[in-house]
N, C-alpha and C positions, 0 to 999 in steps of 0.2 A: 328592487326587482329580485326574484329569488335566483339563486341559480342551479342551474342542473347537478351538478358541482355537490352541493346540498342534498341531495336526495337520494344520491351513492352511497350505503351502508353497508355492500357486500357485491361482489362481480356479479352474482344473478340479476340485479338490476339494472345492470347495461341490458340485457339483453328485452327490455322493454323497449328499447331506445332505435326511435332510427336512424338511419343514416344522416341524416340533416342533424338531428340531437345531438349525435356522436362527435360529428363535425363543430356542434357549439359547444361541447363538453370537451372536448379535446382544445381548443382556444382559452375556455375557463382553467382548465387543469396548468396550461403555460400560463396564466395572471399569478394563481397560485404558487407555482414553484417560482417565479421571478421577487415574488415581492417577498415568501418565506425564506428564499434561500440567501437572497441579499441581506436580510437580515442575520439569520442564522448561523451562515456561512455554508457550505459545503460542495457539491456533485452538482452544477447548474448545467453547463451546456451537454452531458452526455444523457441526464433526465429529459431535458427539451427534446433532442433529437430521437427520444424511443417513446414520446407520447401517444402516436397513434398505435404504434406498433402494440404497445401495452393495450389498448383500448380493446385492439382486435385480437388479442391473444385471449382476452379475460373474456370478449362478447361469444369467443367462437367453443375455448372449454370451459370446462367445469371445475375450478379453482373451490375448495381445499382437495376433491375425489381428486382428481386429473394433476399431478405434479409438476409443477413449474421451478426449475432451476434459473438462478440468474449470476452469471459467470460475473465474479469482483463482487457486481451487487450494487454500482457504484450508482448503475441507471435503474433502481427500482424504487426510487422517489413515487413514481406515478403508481405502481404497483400497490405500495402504500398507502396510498389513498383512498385507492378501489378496493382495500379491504378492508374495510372498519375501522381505521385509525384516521380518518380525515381530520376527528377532532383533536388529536394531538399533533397533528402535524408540525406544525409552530413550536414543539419541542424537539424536533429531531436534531441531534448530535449534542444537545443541551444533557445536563449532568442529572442523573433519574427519569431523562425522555427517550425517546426511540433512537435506537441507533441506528446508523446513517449507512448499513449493512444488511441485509436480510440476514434475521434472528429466528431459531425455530421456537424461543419460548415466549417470543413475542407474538407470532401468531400461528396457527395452525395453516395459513397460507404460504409462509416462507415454508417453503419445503426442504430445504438447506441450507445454511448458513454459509456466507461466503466471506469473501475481502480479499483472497488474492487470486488472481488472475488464471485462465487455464484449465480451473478444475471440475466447470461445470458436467461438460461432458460424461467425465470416471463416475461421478455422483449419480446421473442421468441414470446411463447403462448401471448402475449396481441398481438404480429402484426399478427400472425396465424387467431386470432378472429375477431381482426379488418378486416383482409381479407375478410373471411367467410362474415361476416355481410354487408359488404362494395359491397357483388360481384365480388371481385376481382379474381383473378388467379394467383399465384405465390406463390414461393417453402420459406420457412421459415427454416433456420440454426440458431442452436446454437452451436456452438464452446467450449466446457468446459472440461477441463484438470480433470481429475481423483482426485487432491486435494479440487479443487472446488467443488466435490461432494461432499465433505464433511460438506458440511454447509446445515446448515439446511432451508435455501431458496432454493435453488436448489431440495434439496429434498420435499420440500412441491410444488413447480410448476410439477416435474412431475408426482407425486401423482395425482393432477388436470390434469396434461396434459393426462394421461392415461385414467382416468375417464372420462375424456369430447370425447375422439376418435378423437380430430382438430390430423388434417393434419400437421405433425409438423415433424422435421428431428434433432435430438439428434447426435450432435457428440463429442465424448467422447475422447480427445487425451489422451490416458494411457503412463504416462512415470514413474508411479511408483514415483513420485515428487510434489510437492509444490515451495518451496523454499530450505528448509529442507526435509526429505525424510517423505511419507505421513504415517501418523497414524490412527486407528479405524476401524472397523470389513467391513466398504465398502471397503478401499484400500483391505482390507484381500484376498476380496472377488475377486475382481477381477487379484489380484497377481494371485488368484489359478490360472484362466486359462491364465495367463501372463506365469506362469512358469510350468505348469504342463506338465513333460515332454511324460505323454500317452497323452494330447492330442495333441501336436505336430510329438510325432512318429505314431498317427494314422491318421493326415492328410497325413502327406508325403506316408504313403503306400496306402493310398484310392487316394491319387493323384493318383499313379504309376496304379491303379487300374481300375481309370476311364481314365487314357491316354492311355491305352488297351483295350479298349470297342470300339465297331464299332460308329461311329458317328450319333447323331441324338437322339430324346425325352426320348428314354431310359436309353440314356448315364447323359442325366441329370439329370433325377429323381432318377436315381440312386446314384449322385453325390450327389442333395441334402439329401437324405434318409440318406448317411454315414457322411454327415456333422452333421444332427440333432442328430446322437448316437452320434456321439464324442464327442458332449458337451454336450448330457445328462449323461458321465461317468463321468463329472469332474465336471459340475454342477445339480444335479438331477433336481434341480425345479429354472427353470433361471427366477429369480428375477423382469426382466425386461419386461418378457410377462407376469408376474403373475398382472404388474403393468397396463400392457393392451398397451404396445408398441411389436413392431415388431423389432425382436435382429438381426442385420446381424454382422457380424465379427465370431473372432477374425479377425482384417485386417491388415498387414504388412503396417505400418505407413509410411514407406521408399520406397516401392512399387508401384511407380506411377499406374499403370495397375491396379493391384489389388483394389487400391482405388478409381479410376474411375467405375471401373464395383462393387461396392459396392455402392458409390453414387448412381450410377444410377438405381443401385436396390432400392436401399430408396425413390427416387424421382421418381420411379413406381408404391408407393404405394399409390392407389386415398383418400384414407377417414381412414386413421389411423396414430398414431405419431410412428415414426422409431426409434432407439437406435443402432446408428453405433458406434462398437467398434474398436478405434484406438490405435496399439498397437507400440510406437518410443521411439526415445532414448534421454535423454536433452542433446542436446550439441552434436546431430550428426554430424560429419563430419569435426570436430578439435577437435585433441586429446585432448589436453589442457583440456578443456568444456567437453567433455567426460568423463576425467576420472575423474574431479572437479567441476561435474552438479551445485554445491551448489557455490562455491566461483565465480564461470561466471555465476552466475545467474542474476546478476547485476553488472555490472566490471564500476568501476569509469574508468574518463575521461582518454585519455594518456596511456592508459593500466593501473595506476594504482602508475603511477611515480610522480605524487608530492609531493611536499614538505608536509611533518606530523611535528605538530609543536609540539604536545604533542600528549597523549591516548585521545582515544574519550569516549564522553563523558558513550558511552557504553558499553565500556571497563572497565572503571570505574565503573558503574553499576555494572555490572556481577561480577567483583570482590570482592566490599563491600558487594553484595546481600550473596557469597558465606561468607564471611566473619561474618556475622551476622546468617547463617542459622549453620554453624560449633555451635555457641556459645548459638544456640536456637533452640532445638529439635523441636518447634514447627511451625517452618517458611516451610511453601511450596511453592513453584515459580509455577507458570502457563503461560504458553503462547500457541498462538495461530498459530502455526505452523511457531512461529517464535525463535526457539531455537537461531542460529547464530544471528541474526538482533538484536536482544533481550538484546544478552551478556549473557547469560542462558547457552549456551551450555559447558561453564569450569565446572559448578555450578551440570549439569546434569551428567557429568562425574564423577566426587567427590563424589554425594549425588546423584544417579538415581533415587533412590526411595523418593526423596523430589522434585522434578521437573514435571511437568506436562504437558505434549504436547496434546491440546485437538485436533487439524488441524483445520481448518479453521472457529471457531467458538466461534466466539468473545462473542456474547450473552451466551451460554452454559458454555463458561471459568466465565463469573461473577456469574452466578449464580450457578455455582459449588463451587468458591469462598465464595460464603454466606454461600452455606452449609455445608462447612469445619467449617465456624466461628464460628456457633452455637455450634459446637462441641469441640472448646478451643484452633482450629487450628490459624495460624496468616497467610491466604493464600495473597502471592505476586503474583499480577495479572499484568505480562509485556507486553504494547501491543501498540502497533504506536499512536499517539494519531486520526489519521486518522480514524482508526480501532476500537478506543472505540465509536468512534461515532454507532455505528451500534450495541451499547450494551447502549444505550441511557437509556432505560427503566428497563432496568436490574438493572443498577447502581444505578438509582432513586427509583425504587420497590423495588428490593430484596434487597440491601444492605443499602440505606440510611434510607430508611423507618423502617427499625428494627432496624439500625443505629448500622450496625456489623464493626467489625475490620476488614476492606479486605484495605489494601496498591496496590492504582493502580500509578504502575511508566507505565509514558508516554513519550515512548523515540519518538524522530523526531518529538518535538513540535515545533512552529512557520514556520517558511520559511524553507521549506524542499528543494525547488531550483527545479533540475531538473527535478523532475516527474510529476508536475504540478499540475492543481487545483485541481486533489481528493486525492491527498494525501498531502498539508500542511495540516501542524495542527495546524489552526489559528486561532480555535474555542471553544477549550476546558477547557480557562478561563472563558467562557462564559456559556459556557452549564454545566459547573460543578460549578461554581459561585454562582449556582440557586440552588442549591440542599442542603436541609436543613439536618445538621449535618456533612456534606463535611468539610474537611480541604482542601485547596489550597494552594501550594507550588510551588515556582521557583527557583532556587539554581545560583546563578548570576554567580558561576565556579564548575567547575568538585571537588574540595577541600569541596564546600557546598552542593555537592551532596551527598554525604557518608555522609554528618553529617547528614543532612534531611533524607536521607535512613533510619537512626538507630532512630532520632526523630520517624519515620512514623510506623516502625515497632515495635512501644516500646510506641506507641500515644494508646488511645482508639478510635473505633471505625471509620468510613471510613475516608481516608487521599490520597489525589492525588498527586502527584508530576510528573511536566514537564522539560522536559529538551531538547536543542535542537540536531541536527544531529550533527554529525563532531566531529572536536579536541575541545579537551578543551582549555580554555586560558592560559594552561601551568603553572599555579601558583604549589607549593611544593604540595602536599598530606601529611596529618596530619598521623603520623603511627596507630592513636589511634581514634577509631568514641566515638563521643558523641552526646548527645540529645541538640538540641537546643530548647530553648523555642515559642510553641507556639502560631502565631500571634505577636509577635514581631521582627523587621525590626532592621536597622542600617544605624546609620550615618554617612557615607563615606567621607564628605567634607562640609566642614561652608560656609554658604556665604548668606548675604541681601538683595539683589536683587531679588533675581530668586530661586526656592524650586523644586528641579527634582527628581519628585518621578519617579524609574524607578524598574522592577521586570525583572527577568532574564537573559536572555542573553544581553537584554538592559543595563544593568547595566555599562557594560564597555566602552561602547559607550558614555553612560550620563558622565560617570568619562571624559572623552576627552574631550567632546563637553564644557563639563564645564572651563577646561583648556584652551581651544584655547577663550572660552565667557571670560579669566580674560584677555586675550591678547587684547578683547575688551575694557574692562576695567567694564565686567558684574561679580559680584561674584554671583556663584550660590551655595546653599547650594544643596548636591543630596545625597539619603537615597535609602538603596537597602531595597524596603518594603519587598522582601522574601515572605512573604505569601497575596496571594489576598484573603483569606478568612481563618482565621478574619484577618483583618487589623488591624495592629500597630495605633489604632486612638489618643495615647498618643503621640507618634511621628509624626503622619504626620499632627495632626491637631495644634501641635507646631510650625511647620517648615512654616506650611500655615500660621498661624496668624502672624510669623513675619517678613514674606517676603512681605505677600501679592497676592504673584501672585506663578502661581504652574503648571509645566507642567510634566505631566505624558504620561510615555514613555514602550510602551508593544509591546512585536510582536505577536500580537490575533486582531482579529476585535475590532474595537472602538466599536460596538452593542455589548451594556453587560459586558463586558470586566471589568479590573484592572481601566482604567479610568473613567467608569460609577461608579465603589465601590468609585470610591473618591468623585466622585461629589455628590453621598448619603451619605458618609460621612458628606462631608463639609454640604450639608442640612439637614441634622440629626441632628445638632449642630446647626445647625443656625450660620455657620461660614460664614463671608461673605471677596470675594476677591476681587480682581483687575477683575481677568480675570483666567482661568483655560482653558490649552490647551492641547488638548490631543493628541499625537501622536501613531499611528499605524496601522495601515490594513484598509482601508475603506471599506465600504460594497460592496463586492467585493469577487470574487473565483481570489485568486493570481494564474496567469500561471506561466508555467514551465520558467526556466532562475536559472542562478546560485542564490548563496545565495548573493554574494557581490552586483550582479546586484539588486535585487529584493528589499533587503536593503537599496541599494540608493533609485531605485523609491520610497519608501514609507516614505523616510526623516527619517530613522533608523540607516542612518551611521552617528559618530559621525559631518561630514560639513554637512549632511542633516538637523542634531538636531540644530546646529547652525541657517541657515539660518529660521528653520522654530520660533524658540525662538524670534531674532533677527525681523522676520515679524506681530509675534503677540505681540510685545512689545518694538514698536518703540521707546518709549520713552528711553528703556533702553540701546538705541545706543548711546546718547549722543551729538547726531550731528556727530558720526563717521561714515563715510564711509563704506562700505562694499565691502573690494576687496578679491583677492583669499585668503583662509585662508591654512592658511599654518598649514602642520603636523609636 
């Protein structure tokens, strides 16, 4: 039997569709993302829960004229499909398929590109203005989930947007969620009238009330006169016209009808910005994701069946974090609406009141952080390294510059894989590199993660540690943490030839590549430098003067990076080599694609190290051939 599903090749063609259509194309569209995304892996329960919403956003404007913003991006699965990509869908996050973000050179319907949280809004208002000034005509959306409000961009655009009066349309998906369940006085805010059960029992009687009225002007103004008192009993002074927007809802999220003739009330209004309240479920309409919004908030590939070859690495984390705050009354954890992602949430159960869930608000988490410091606190600041970018100035200002003791662990560094280019964290050797009084830290296994932890939170003053996604490399865990010393590295394996400086998750890969280079008959000595800042310069500029030649291997951009520290290094000293090559991330936003794919493009899997050693060091072939190398 064919399905409606199938006949969708651009948003104009919903608007063929009726309500009853709508209603069985919105159930096909959940088959669809249940059975692609379990596969695929990605964004399941907050796609589920903006199905209909999407449905009636796309049947009500006019999608590519009419701009549609969608804040992270994380729930525009369905979006995708309603505009011409239904047949690739079955590649999204996959390595040369769609990426699992709204992309603008993907389609002329993404109207902005997104991935992190908050900024839909800024984006909104600048194309609303550019309109206005340009002469143009057309309806301007922002898409933003109730947790994104929580950041404090989001709230300084509509501050602006109320003040300026542009013609702007605020839609708000309330599902009570983030990733984690949302925190701070707006969620509060809006839960009252999510849950407040007078104002739900006084629509349903004013419903019953004006469905017994004779038909015609009176029955509507009487309608809206009882809608305006039932939420001035549950919010006296609503927030969001005080802000100089126009508030329609409460809207039943799920309610294709409903949400149509609420659109289209917004998009009636000529010269003021609207504030449409949408109120759904995460993970509507599979149990599952329903009833475990948080664990199908992002469900790896397969469902969730392969092979685990040890704990991850932020598992590990959360444990030794708990493990050190037991033994030090003065360790506080902070993250940024990322309790479970973080490894936080065992830590927060244990010790509630030593944990800190700020919601979506990366810059505020650090500089809450400083101010704990001053005060003799030790605050652990947990947060993607994607996500510290957007506390840039924080970290630099508030914490390095008075050069307090804040421990930022940065889980999902290097090649994140899937999610694509705004969220690797491929840059935080670099931008934290630069910042004077910083320690820089990479723990080459999950075993030197926990030593480094206890280093970081027992060091003075600010200390970074990155570590990447996934399992660990399965080595023992030591039962007991201790402080490793500062700025000093190790030497993992001798060898004359060839000097591989490599830091973090590179580290095991260097250890191979070196093994399969003696099968060449190249000996390479390789040293896990462990910290990019300070560098072990007794060590590495050892290793350099007696090799000669020195390839350094990091998964962060080669700008700024672990291999620019060496190359100042070595001219800092006035060390002179062969040659210095440095392997890692070119300048370049890595897209989405597994980690193992991603790794090879960039010559990071141990035969990639090979081949590229092997190319800038001809000589050290020896007149040998180069055929397949074997593992």
């Amino acid at each position: 039997m064919a399905r409606l599903l199938d006949g969708i090749n651009q948003p104009a063609d919903l608007k063929k569709l009726s309500l009853s259509e709508l209603q069985i194309l919105a159930r096909e569209i959940r088959e669809e993302l249940v059975t692609t995304v379990i596969e695929t892996g990605g964004h399941l329960a907050s796609n589920l829960g903006a199905v209909e919403l999407t449905l009636a956003i796309h049947s009500v404007f006019d999608s590519p004229k009419d701009k549609i913003v969608w804040d992270v991006g994380h729930q525009s699965y369905v979006h995708k499909l309603l505009t011409g990509r239904r047949d690739r869908f079955a590649t999204i996050r996959q390595y040369g398929g769609l990426a699992g973000f709204p992309a603008r050179e993907e389609s002329p319907h993404d109207a902005f590109g997104t991935g992190h949280a908050s900024t839909s809004v800024s984006a909104a208002l600048g194309m609303a203005i550019a309109r206005d000034l340009n002469g143009a005509d057309y309806h301007v959306l922002a898409v933003i989930g109730d947790g994104a409000l929580t950041g404090g961009m989001a709230l300084e655009a509509l501050n602006q947007a109320g003040s300026l009066g542009t013609r702007l349309i605020v839609v708000v998906n309330d599902n009570a969620m983030s990733i984690s369940a949302n925190v701070g006085a707006m969620s509060r805010s809006l839960n009252r009238l999510r849950l407040d059960r007078r104002y739900h029992r006084a629509k349903e009687e004013a419903e019953k009330v004006i469905t017994g009225l004779p038909l015609g002007p009176q029955a509507l103004v009487a309608g809206k006169r009882v809608k305006q008192a039932v939420k001035g009993l549950v919010i006296p002074v609503m927030m969001w016209e005080e802000l100089g927007f126009t508030y329609v809802g409460p809207v039943d999220g799920h309610n294709i009808l409903e949400l149509q003739e609420a659109l289209r009330q917004a998009r009636s209004y000529p010269a003021k910005p609207t504030f449409v309240h949408v109120l759904t479920k995460k993970g509507k309409g599979y149990d599952p994701a329903e009833e475990d919004a948080v664990s199908f908030h992002g469900v790896p590939p397969n469902g969730g069946q392969q092979k685990v070859r040890a704990p991850s690495y932020t598992k590990v984390f959360g444990e030794a974090a708990l493990r050190l705050a037991r033994e030090n009354p003065r360790l506080v954890a902070i993250t940024a609406a990322m309790l479970d992602g973080t490894g936080l949430a065992t830590m927060a159960k244990s010790l509630p009141q030593r944990v800190i869930d700020v919601g979506i608000c990366e810059q505020h988490a650090v500089t809450l952080a400083a101010g704990m410091a001053t005060q003799g606190l030790v605050p652990l600041v947990a947060i993607y390294s994607t996500f510290l970018q957007r506390s840039f100035d924080q970290v630099l200002h508030d914490v390095c510059t008075q050069n307090l003791h804040v421990v930022f662990a940065l889980d999902r560094a290097g090649i994140v894989g899937d999610d694509g280019r705004t969220h690797q964290g491929t840059f935080d050797l670099s931008y934290l590199r630069l910042m004077p009084n910083m320690v820089v830290a990479a723990p080459k296994d999950e075993n030197e993660l926990q030593h480094l932890l206890c280093t970081a939170v027992n060091a003075p003053g600010p200390f970074a540690l990155r570590y990447p996604r996934g399992a660990g490399v399965g080595v023992p865990l030591d039962p007991d943490l201790r402080e490793l010393p500062i700025g000093k590295g190790e030497l993992l394996r001798e060898g004359d030839d060839l000097a591989i400086f490599a830091v973090g998750v590179t580290v095991y890969s260097a250890m191979e590549a070196a093994q399969l280079l003696s099968r060449q008959g190249v000996e390479c000595a390789v040293v896990n430098a462990r910290f990019v800042k300070p560098l072990d310069a007794d060590l590495l500029l050892g290793q350099a003067s007696r090799t000669g030649r020195v390839v350094t291997v990091e998964e962060n951009t080669l700008v700024g990076g672990f291999g620019s520290a060496v190359l100042e290094l070595l001219q800092n000293h006035r060390l002179q080599v062969e040659q210095v090559l440095r392997v890692g991330i070119a300048d370049e936003f890595v897209e989405h694609g597994t980690q193992d794919i991603l790794r090879s493009k960039y010559g990071l899997n141990p035969e990639g190290l090979v081949h590229k050693v092997l190319s800038a060091f001809p000589s050290l072939a020896k007149a040998r051939r180069i055929g397949p190398v074997a593992s």
